[in-house]
C-alpha positions as CSV (number, residue, x, y, z in Angstrom):
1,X,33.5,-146.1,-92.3
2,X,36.2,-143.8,-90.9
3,X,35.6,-140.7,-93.4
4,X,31.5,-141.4,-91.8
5,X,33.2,-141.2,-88.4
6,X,35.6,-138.3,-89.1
7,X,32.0,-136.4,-90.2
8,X,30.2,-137.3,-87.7
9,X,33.0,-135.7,-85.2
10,X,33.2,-132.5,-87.3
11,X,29.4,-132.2,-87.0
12,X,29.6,-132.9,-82.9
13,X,32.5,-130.4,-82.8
14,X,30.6,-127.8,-84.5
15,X,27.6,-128.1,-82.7
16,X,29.3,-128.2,-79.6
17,X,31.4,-124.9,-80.5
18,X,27.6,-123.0,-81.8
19,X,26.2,-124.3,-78.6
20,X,29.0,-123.0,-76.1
21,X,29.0,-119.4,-78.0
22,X,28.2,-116.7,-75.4
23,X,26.1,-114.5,-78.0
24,X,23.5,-117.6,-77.9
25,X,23.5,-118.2,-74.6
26,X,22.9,-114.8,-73.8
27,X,20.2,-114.8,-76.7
28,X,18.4,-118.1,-75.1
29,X,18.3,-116.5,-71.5
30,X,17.1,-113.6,-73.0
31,X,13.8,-115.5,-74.7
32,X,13.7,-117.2,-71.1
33,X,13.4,-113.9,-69.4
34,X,11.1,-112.8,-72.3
35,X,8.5,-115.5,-72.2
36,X,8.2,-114.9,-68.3
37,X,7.7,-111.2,-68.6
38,X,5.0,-112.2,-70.8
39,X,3.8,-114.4,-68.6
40,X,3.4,-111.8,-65.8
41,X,1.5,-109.6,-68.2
42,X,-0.9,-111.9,-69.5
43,X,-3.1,-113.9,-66.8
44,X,-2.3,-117.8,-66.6
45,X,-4.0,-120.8,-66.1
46,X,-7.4,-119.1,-66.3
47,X,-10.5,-120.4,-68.0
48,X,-11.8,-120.4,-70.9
49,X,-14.8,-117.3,-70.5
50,X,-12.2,-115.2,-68.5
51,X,-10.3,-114.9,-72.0
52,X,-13.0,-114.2,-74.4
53,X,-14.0,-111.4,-71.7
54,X,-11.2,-109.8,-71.1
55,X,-9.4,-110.5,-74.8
56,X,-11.9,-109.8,-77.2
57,X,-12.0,-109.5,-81.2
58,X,-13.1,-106.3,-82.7
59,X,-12.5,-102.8,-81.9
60,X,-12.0,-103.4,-77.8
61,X,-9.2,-106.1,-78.8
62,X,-6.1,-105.4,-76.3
63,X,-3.0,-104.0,-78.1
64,X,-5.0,-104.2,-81.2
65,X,-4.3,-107.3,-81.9
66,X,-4.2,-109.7,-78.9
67,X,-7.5,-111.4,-79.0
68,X,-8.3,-114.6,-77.3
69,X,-7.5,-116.8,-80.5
70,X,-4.3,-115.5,-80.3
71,X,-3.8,-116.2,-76.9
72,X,-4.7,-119.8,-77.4
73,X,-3.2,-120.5,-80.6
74,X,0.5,-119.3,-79.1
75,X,-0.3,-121.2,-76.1
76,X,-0.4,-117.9,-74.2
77,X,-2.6,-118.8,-71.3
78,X,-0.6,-121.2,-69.6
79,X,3.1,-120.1,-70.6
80,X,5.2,-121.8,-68.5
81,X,4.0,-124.8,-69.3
82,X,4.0,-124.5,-73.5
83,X,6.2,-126.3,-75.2
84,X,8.8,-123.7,-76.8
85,X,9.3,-122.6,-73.1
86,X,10.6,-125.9,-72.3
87,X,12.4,-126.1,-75.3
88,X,14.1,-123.0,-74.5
89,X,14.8,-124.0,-71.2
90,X,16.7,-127.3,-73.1
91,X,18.1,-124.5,-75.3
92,X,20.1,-123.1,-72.4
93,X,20.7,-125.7,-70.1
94,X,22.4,-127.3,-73.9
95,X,24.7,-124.0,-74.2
96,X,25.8,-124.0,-70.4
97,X,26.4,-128.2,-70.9
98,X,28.8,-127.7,-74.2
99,X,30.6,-124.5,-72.6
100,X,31.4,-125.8,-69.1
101,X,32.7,-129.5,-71.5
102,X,34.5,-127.6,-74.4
103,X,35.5,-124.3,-71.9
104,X,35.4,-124.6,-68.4
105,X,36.4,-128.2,-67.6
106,X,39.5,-128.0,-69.8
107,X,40.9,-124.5,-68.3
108,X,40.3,-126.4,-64.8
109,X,42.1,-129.3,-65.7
110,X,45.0,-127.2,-67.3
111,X,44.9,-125.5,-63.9
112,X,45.7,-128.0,-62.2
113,X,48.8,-129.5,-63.4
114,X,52.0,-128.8,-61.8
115,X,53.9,-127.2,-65.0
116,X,57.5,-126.7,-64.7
117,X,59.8,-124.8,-66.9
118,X,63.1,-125.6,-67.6
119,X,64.4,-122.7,-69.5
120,X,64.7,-118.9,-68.7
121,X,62.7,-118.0,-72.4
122,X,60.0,-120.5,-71.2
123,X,59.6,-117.9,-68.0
124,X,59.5,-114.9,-70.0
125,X,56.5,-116.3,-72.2
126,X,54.2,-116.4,-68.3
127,X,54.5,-113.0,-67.6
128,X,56.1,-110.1,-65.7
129,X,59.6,-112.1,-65.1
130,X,62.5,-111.2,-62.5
131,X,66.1,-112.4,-61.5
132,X,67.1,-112.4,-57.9
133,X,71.3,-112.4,-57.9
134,X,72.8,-114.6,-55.0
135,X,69.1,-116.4,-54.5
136,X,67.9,-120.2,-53.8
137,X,64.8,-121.1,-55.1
138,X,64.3,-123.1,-51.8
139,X,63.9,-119.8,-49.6
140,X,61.4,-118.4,-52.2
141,X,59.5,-121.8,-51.8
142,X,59.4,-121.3,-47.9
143,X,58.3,-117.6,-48.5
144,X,55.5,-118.9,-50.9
145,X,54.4,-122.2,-48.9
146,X,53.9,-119.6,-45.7
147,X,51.9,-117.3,-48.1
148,X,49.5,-119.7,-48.9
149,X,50.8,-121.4,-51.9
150,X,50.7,-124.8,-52.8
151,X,54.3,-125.0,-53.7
152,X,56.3,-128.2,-56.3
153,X,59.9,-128.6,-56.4
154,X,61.2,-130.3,-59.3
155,X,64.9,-131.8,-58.9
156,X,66.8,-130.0,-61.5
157,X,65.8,-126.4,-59.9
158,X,62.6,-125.6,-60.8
159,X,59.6,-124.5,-58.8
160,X,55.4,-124.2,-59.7
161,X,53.7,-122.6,-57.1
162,X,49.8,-121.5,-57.3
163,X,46.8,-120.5,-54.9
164,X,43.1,-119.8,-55.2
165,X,42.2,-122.9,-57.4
166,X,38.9,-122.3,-55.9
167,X,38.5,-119.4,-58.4
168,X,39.1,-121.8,-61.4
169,X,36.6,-124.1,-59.7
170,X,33.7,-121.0,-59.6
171,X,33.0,-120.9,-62.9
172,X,31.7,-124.7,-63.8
173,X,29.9,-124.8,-60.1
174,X,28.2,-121.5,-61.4
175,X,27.5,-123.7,-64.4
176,X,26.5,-126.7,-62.3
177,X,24.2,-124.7,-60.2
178,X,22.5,-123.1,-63.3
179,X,22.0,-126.3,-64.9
180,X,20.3,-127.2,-61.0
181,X,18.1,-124.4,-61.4
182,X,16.7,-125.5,-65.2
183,X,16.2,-128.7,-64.0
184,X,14.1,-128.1,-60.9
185,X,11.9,-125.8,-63.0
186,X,11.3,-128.4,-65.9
187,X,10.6,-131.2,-62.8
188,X,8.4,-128.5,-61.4
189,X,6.3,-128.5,-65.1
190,X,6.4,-131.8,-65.6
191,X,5.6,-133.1,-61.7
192,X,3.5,-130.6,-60.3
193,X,-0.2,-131.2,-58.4
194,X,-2.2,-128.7,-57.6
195,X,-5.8,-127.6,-56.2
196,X,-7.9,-125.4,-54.5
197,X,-10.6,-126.0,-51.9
198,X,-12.8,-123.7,-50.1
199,X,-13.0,-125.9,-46.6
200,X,-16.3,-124.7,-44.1
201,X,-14.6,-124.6,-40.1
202,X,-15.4,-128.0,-38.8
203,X,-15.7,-130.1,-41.9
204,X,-12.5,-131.8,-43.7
205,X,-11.3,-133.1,-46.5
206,X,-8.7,-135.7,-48.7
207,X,-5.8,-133.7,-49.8
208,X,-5.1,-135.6,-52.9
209,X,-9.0,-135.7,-53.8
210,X,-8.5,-131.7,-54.6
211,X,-5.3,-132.3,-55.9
212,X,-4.9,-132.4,-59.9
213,X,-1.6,-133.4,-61.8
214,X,-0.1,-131.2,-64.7
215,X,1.0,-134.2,-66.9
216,X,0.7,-137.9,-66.5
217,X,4.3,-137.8,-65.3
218,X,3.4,-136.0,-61.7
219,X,2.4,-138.6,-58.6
220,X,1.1,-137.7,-55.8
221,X,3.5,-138.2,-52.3
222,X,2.3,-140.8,-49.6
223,X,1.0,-137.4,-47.4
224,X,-1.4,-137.0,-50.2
225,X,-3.6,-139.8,-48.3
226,X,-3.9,-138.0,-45.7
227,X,-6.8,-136.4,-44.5
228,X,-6.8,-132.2,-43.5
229,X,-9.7,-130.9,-41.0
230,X,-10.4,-127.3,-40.6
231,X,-11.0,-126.9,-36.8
232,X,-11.2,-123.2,-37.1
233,X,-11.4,-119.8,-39.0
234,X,-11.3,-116.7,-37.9
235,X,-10.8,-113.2,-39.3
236,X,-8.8,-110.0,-37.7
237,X,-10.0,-106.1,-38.9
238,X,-8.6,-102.8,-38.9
239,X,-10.2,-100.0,-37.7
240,X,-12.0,-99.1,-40.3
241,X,-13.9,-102.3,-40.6
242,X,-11.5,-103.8,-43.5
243,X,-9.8,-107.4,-43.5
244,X,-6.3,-107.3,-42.3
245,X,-5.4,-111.2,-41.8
246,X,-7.5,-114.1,-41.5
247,X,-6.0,-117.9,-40.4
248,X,-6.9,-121.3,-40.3
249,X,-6.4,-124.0,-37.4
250,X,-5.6,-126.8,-39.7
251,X,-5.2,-130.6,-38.4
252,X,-3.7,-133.1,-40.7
253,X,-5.1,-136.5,-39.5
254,X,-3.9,-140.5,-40.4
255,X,-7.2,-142.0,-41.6
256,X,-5.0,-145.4,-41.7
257,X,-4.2,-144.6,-38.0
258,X,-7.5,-144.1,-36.4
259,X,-7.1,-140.3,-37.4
260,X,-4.3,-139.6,-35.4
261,X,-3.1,-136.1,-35.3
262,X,0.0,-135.6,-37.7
263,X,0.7,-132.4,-37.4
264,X,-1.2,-129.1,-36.4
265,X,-1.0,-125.7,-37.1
266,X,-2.4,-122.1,-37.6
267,X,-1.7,-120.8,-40.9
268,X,-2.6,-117.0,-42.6
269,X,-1.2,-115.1,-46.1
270,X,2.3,-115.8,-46.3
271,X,2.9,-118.5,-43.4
272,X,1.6,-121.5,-45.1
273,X,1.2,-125.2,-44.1
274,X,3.9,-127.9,-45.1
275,X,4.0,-131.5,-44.9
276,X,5.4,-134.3,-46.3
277,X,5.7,-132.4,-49.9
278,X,3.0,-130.5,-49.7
279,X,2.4,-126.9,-49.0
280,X,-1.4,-125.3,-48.2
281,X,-1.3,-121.6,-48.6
282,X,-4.1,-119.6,-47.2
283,X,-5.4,-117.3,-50.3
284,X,-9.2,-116.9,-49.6
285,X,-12.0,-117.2,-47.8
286,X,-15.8,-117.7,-47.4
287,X,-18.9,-117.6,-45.6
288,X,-20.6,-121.1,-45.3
289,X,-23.6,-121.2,-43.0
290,X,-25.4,-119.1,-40.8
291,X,-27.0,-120.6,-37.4
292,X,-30.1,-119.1,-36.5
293,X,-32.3,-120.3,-33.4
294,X,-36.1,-119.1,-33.5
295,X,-37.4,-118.3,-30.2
296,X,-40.9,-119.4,-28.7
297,X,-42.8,-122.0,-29.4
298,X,-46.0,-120.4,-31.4
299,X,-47.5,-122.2,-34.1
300,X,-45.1,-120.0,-36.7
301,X,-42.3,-122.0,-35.0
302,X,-43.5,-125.5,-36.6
303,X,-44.3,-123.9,-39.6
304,X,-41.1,-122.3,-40.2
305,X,-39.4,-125.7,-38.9
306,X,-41.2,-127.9,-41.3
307,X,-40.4,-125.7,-44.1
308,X,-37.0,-125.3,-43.5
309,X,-36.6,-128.5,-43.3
310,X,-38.4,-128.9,-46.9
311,X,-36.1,-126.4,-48.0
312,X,-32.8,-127.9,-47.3
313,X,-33.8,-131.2,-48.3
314,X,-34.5,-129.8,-51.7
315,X,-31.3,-128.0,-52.0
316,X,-29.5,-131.3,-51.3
317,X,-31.1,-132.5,-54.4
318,X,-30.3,-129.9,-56.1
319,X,-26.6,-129.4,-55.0
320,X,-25.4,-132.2,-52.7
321,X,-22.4,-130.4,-52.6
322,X,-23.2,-127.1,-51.2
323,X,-25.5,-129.4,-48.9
324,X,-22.8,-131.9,-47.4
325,X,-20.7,-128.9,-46.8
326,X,-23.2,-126.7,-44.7
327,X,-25.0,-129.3,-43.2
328,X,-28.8,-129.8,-42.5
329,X,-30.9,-127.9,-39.8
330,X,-30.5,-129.1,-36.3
331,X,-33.6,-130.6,-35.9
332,X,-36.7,-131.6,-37.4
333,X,-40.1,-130.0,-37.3
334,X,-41.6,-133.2,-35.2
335,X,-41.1,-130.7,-32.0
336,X,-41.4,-127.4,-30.8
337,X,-39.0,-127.2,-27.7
338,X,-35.9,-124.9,-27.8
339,X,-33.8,-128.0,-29.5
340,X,-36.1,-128.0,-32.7
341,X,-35.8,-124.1,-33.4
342,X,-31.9,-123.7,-34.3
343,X,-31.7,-124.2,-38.2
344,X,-28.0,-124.0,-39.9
345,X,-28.8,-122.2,-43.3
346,X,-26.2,-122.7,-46.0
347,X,-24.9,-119.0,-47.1
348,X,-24.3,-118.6,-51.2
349,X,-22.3,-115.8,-52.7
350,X,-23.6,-113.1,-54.9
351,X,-20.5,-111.3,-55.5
352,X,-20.8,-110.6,-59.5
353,X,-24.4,-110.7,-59.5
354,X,-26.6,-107.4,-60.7
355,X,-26.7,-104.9,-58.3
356,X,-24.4,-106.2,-56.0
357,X,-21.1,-104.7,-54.7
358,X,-18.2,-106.2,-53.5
359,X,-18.3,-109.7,-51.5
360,X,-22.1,-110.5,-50.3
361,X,-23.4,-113.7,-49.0
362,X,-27.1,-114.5,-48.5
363,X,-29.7,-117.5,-47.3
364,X,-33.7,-117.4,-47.1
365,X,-35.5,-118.5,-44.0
366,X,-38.7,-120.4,-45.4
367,X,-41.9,-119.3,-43.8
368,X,-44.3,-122.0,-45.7
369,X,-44.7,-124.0,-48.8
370,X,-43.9,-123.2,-52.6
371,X,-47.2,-122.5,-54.1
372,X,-48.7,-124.2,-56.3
373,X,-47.2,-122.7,-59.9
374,X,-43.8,-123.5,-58.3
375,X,-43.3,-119.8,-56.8
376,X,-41.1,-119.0,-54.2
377,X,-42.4,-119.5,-50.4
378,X,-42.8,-116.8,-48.5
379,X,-40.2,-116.1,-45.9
380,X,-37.1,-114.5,-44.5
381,X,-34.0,-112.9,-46.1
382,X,-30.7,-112.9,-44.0
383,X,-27.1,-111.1,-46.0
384,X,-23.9,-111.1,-44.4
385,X,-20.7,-109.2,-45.8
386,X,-18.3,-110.3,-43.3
387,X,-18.9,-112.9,-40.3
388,X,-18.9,-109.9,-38.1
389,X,-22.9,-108.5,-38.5
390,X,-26.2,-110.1,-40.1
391,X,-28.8,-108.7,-41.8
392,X,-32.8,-108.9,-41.7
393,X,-35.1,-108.6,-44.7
394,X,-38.9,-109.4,-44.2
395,X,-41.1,-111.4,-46.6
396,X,-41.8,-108.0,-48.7
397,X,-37.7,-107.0,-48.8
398,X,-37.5,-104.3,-46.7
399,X,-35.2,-103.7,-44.2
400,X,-35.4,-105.1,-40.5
401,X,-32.0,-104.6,-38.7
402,X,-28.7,-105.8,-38.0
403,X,-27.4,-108.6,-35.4
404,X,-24.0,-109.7,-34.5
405,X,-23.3,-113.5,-34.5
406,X,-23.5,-114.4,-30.6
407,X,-24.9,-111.6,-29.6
408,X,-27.7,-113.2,-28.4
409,X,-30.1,-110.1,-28.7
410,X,-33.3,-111.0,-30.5
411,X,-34.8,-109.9,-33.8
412,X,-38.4,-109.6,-34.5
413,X,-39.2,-110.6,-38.2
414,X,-42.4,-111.8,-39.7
415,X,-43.5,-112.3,-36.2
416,X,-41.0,-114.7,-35.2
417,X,-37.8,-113.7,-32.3
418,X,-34.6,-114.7,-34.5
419,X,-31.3,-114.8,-32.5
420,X,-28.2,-115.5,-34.8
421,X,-25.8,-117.5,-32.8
422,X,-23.1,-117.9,-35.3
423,X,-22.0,-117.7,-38.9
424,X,-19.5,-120.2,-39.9
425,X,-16.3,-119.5,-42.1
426,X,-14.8,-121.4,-44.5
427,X,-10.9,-121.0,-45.8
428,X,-10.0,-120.7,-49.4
429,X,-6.7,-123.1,-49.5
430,X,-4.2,-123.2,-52.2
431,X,-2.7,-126.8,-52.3
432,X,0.7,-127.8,-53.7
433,X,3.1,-130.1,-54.5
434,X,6.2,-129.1,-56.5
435,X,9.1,-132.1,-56.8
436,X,11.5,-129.0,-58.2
437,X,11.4,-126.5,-55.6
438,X,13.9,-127.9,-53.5
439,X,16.8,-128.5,-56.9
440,X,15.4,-125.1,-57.1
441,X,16.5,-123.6,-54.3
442,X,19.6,-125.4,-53.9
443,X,20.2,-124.3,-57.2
444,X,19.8,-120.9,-56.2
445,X,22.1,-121.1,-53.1
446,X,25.0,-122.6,-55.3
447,X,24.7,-120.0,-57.7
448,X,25.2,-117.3,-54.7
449,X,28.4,-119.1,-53.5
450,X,30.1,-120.3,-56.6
451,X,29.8,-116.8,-58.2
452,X,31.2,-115.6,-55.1
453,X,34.1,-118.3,-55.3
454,X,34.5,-117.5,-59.1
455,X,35.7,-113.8,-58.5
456,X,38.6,-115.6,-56.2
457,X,42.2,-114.6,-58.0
458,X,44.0,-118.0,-58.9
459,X,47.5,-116.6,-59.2
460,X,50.6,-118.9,-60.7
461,X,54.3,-118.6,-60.0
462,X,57.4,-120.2,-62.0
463,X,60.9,-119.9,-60.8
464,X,64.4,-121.6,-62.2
465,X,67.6,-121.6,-60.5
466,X,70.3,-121.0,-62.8
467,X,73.9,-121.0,-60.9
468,X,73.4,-118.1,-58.5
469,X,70.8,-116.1,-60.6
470,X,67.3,-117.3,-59.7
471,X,64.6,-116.4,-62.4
472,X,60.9,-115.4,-60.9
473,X,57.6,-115.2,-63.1
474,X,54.2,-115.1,-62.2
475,X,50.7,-114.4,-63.4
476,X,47.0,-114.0,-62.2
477,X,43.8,-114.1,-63.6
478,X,42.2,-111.0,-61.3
479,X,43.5,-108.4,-59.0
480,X,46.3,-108.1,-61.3
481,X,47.5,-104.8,-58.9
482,X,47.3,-106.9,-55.7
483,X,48.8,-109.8,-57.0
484,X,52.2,-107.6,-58.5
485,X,52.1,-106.1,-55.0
486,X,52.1,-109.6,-53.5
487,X,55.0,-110.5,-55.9
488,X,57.0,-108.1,-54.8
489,X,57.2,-108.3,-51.3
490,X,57.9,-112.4,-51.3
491,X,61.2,-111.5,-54.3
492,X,61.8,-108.4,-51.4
493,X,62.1,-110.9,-48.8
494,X,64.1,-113.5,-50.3
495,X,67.4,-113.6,-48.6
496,X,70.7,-112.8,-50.4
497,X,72.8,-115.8,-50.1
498,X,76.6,-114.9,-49.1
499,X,77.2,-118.8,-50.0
500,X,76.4,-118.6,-53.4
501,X,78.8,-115.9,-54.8
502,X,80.2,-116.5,-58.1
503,X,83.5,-117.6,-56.5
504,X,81.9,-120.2,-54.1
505,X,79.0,-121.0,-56.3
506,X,77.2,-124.4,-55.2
507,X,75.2,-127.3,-57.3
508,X,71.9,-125.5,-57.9
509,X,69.1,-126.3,-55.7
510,X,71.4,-126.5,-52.5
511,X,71.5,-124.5,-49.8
């Protein structure tokens, strides 16, 4: 039983003493830093088509030899979240755990006892070593004690004297903080939710229903109940026409609480939204609707209505999402005064598709019904790039003119005065909730001041009185210049004694 004991301590000793090497640390920070260059380089978290079209086999393969099969079987698209990147992180937080036990810890503690020596060879084995004729150790304790040093008398003569622990302390905070910093970013794998949501202005939504969870370990925070409305969007240009900043008025209501405002604000790129745990960053946005109102009441007017009306209904069918979130026309076709001619037309992209440049959204007008071999109705084209202008196409696609939202200037198209009174924006949010930030960031901030504190000189002093002669080492682990400097001018300032001549010599360690 003891020789399986004795082994078992050999075995944890020589693990400890390969894990504490600084060749593998350095060697597991290295992969770490690796694996997130990678990471940069390679897109994450992207699905499944945007791989086999951007990392295909064959002659266009990237590299020539990074294919999509590759990028899945080394768990390439989603990096930070593989397993040998969490194992290195374990790796390293290992090496820093066995060096600050088998390395740091110790030197602190041996840094902290009050080590007398008793013996003049004892001094000479510390360091530079002096003698100071006619001296008392007591006035080189006073010199030291005003200087900053914690100073120990023992008894029988001898004096310890150090200052700057702080700097024998640097090293396992730097440690400690490092260890902070792993931590946080294996919480931040392991607990992490996260969505995206593209919100129309006026509509709202649950912020944990967009909200999905990296492992089963993540749970959402109590603010995840909460409901978020999007009371406006809006969208500042440059000069030349080109999006410079766009923001959201976000309200976060208490559904429990009769939907009492929690907390409001207007966010854009780079000033996000944060409550309760969880952080909404602005990244994109869209157009959702377009209100147009049909002047007149001519018999087009009910046609147009009725259609319309056919129209939307069938694209709720069809997509009860993109329905619910642009809402149905404004009225029915049952009248023909001005309250039954404004129709809200939900706005799809066609960015991507053939033929089509850059960011486009469009909607169609119905003028009548589908014909008979289910063919499109006849009716009117309106395209938007931007929520600043709307364009016109007739029934036969050609070109009819351009209105600004609010205008309130008329448009004559396939007989029928359109005015466009708005087009409604919708914000692309990024949702959030990351447990490790904050052991993150304090992580961070303890690394800055510890390896500031770790440069701090911790400098030692021994002195014996023996008769009149009084023997002086010291040592320091940095500055070694400013500390021999600092040395000298406390032995310059130590008084001769007249008292303690040869002739007159007192019992050591009186004055």
């Amino acid at each position: 039983m003891a020789l399986e004991n004795n082994a078992v301590k050999v075995a944890w000793r020589k693990l400890l003493k390969e894990l504490s090497s600084l060749p593998r640390a350095i060697a597991f920070m290295a992969l770490i830093a690796g694996l997130s260059g990678l990471g940069t380089f390679i897109p994450q978290n992207k699905s499944f088509d945007f791989y086999i079209e951007n990392y295909p086999e064959g002659a266009e393969q990237v590299l020539g030899f990074l294919t999509y099969k590759v990028i899945f079987l080394l768990q390439l698209d989603h990096i930070y979240s593989a397993d040998y990147f969490y194992l290195s992180i374990g790796l390293l937080a290992a090496s820093l755990a066995a060096c600050t036990y088998t390395r740091q810890w110790p030197a602190l503690k041996v840094a902290q006892r009050w080590r007398f020596v008793t013996e003049p060879r004892q001094l000479m084995k510390q360091g530079r070593t002096e003698v100071l004729p006619n001296a008392s150790i007591r006035d080189l304790g006073v010199l030291m004690r005003n200087n900053g040093y914690e100073v120990f008398l023992a008894p029988e003569g001898s004096l310890y004297g150090f200052k700057g622990l702080a700097g024998k302390v640097g090293p396992v905070g730097v440690h400690a903080a490092l260890l902070l910093c792993l931590f946080g970013t294996a919480w931040s794998g392991f607990g992490t939710l996260k969505g995206s949501v593209m919100c129309p202005e006026g509509q709202d939504f649950v912020v944990g229903s967009v909200m999905q969870p990296s492992t089963p370990l993540a749970s959402p925070p109590a603010s995840a109940s909460n409901v978020m409305h999007v009371n406006a969007f809006s969208i500042d240009y440059r000069p030349d026409g080109s999006v410079a900043q766009f923001y959201s008025d976000l309200s976060l209501l208490d559904p429990y609480d009769g939907n009492r405002e929690l907390m409001r604000k207007t966010i854009s790129v780079n000033d996000p939204f944060r409550y309760g745990g969880i952080t909404m960053y602005q990244t994109d946005w869209s157009l959702s609707a377009v209100t147009v109102r049909v002047l007149g009441n001519e018999a087009p007017l009910a046609k147009a209505a009725e259609a319309a009306a056919s129209f939307s209904a069938s694209n709720s069918d069809a997509d009860p999402g993109l329905a619910s979130s642009s809402g149905a026309p404004e009225a029915a076709a049952a009248g023909t005064d001005a309250s039954a001619t404004a129709f809200n037309l939900p706005m799809a992209s066609l960015e991507g598709k053939p033929g089509v440049s850059g960011r486009l959204w469009a909607t169609f007008l119905p003028l009548g019904e589908p014909g008979e071999d289910g063919s499109a109705p006849r009716g009117i084209s309106i395209l938007a790039r931007d929520p600043q202008s709307v364009v016109f196409y007739d029934a036969k696609g050609q070109f009819v003119g351009v209105r600004r939202p609010g205008s309130g200037k008329p448009i004559a198209v396939e007989g029928l005065q359109l005015v466009v009174e708005d087009v409604v924006g919708a914000t692309g949010l990024e949702i959030k909730n990351d447990p490790g930030v904050p052991a993150v960031y304090a992580g961070f901030g303890g690394l800055m001041v510890t390896t500031l504190v770790s440069y701090l000189s911790h400098s030692q002093v021994w002195a014996l009185q023996q008769g009149t002669n009084l023997f002086v080492s010291g040592r320091s682990n940095r500055d070694k210049l400013g500390f021999d400097r600092e040395l000298d001018g406390l032995l310059e300032a130590v008084p001769e004694r007249k008292d303690l001549l040869p002739s007159a010599q007192q019992p050591q360690g009186q004055a």
